[in-house]
C-alpha positions as CSV (number, residue, x, y, z in Angstrom):
1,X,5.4,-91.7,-3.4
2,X,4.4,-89.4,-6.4
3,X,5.4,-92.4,-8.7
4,X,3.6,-95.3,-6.6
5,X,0.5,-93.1,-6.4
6,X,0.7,-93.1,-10.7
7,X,1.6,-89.8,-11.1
8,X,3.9,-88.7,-14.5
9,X,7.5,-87.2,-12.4
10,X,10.4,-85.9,-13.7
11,X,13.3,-85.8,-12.2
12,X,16.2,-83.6,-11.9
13,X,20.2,-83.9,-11.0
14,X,23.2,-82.8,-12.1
15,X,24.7,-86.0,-12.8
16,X,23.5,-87.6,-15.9
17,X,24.6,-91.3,-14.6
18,X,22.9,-90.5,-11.2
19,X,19.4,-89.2,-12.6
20,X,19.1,-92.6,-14.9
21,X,19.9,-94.9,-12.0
22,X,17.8,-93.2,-10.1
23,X,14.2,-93.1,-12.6
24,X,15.7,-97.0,-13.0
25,X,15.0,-97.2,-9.5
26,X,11.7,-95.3,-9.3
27,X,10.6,-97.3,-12.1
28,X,11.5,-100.6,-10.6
29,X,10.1,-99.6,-7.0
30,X,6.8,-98.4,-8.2
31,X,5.3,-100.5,-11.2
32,X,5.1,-96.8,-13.0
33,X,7.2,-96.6,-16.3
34,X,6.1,-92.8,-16.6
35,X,8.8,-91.3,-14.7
36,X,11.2,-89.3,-16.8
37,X,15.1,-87.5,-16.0
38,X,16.5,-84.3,-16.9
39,X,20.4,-83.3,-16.1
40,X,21.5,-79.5,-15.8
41,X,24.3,-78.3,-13.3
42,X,22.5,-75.3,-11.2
43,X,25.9,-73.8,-10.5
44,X,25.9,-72.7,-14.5
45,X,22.5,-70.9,-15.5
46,X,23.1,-71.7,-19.4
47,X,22.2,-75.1,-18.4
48,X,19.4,-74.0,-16.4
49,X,18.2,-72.5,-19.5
50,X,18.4,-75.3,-21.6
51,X,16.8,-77.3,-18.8
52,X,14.1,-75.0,-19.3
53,X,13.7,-75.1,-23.2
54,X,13.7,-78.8,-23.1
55,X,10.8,-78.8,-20.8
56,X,8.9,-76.8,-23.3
57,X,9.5,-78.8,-26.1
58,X,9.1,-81.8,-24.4
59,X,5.8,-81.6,-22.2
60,X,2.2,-79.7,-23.0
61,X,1.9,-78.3,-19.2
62,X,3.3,-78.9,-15.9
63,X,1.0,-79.6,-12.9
64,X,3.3,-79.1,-10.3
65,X,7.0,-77.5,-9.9
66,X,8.8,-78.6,-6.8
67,X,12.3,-76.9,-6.2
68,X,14.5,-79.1,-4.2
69,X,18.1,-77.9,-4.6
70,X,20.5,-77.2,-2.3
71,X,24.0,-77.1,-1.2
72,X,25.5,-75.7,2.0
73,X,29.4,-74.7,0.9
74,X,31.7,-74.1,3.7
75,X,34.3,-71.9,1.7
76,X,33.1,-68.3,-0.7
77,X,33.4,-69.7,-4.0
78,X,32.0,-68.1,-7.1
79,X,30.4,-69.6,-10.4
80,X,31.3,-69.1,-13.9
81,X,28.3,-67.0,-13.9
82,X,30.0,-64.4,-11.1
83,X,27.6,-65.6,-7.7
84,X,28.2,-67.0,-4.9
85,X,27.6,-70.7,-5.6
86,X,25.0,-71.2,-2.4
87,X,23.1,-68.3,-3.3
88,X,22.9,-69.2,-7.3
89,X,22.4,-72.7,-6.7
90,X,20.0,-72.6,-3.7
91,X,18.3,-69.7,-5.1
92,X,19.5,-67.6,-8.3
93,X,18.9,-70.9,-10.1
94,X,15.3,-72.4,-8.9
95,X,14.3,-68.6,-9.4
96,X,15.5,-68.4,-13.3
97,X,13.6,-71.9,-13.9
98,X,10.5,-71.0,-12.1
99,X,10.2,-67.9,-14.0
100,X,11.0,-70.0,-17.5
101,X,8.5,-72.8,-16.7
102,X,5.4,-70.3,-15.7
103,X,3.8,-71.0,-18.7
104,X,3.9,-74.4,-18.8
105,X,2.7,-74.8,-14.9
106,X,-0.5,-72.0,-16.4
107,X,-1.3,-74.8,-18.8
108,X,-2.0,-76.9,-15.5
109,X,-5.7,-76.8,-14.5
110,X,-4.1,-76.1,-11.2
111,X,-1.0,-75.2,-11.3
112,X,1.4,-75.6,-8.2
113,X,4.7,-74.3,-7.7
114,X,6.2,-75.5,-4.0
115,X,9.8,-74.3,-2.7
116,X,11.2,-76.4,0.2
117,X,12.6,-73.6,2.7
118,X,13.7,-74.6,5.7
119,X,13.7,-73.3,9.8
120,X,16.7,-72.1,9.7
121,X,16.0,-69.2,7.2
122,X,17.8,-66.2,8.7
123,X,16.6,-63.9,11.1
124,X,17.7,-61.0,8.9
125,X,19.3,-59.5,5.6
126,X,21.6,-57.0,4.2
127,X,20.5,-56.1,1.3
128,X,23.9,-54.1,0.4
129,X,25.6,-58.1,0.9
130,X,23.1,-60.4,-0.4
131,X,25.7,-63.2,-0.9
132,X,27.2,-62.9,2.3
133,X,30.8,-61.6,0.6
134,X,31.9,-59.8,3.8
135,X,32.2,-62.3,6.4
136,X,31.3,-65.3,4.4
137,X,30.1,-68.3,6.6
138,X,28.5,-71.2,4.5
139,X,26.0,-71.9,7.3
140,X,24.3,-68.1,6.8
141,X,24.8,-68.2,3.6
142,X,22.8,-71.2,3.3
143,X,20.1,-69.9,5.6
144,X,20.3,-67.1,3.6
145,X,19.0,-68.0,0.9
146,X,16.4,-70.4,2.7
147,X,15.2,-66.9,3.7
148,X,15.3,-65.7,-0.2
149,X,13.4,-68.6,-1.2
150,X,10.4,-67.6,1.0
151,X,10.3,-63.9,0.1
152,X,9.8,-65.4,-3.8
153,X,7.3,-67.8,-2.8
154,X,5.4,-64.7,-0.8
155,X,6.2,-62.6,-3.8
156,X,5.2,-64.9,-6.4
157,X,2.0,-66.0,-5.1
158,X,0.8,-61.7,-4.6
159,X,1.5,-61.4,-8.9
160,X,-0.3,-64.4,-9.6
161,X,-3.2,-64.1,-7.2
162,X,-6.8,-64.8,-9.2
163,X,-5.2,-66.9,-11.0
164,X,-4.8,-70.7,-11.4
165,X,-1.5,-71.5,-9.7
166,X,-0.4,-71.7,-6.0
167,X,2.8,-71.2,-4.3
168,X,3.8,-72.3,-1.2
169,X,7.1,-73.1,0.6
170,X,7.8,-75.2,3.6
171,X,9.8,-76.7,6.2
172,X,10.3,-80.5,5.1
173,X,11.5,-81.3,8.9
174,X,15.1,-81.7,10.4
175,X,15.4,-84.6,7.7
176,X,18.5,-87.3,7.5
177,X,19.8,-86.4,4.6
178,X,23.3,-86.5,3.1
179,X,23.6,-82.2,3.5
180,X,22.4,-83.0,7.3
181,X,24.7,-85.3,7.8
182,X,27.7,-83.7,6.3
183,X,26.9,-80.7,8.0
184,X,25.1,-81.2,10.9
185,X,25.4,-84.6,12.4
186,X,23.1,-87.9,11.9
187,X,20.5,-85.8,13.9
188,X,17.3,-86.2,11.6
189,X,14.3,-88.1,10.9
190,X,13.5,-90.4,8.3
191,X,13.4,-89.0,4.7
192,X,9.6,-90.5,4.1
193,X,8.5,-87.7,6.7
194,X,10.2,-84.9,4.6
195,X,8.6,-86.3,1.6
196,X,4.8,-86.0,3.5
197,X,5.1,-82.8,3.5
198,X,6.0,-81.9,-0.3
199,X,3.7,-84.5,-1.4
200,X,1.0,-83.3,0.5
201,X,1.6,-79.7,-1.0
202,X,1.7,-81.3,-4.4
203,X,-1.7,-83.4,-4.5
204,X,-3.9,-82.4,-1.7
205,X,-7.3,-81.4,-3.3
206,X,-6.9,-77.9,-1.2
């Protein structure tokens, strides 16, 4: 919708192959030759790094960040980075790349940084067990960090009030997506009214 509507997008995966077919797609789909990929693996912040130093040498400013990625994994596992891989990949990750790409969302006349949460954030947190190591389940660990995700928004948007760039997170909707699906049954609605919502928080003149 973003690309239809002749906006500039980049997008992001972890699978090279999967990120060209897919601005191949957008491309062919919406008349718009301005859409761009990047590849970095969340679940290893070196490349999140990288991700973030090609950004800056490849584009003047950034209009609008929108963090996307999540994964819901059933069993503890750890990255090479020592985390839980839900909590770096979910969180850790889309934190270290916000906080690299600030100054190229301040170059924005109105910069927007929008974190999809979701209503199952948890109710609660230990603070002593922020990855859930003692009694792992992959379900609260992934609400977990849903939960984490809207205490950076919150946080984020205090330390850069006055200025020119909004946060905001959101619930997209119980959306049929593959992690739905996999994890909760074919129970969700169509994807276009998950995408309303972000693209609403990404262009609306508010």
């Amino acid at each position: 919708r973003l690309a239809a509507d002749n906006h500039e997008v980049i997008v992001h995966g972890r699978n090279g192959n999967k990120v060209q077919n897919t601005v191949a797609s957008l491309k062919k789909e919406s008349g718009n030759e301005n859409i761009y990929g990047e590849t970095a693996d969340f679940s290893f912040l070196k490349e999140v790094t990288r991700l973030s130093i090609r950004m800056k040498e490849n584009y003047e400013s950034l209009d609008v960040l929108l963090n996307n990625a999540g994964i819901i994994n059933q069993e503890f596992e750890t990255t090479v980075d020592g985390f839980e891989k839900s909590f770096q990949i979910n969180y850790l990750a889309p934190f270290v790349l916000t906080n690299n790409l600030l100054p190229l969302v301040k170059q924005s006349g109105q910069g927007r940084i929008v974190n999809v949460s979701s209503m199952v954030h948890a109710s609660d947190i230990s603070l002593d067990d922020l990855q859930l190591k003692n009694g792992y389940s992959g379900t609260a660990a992934y609400s977990a960090t849903k939960l984490y995700n809207i205490l950076f928004t919150f946080k984020l948007a205090r330390l850069l009030k006055g200025g020119n760039i909004t946060c905001n997170c959101f619930h997209p909707g119980v959306i049929n997506t593959k992690l739905l699906r996999k994890n909760f049954g074919n129970i969700g609605g169509p994807v276009g009214e998950g995408a309303d919502n972000a693209v609403y928080l990404a262009v609306d003149p508010e």
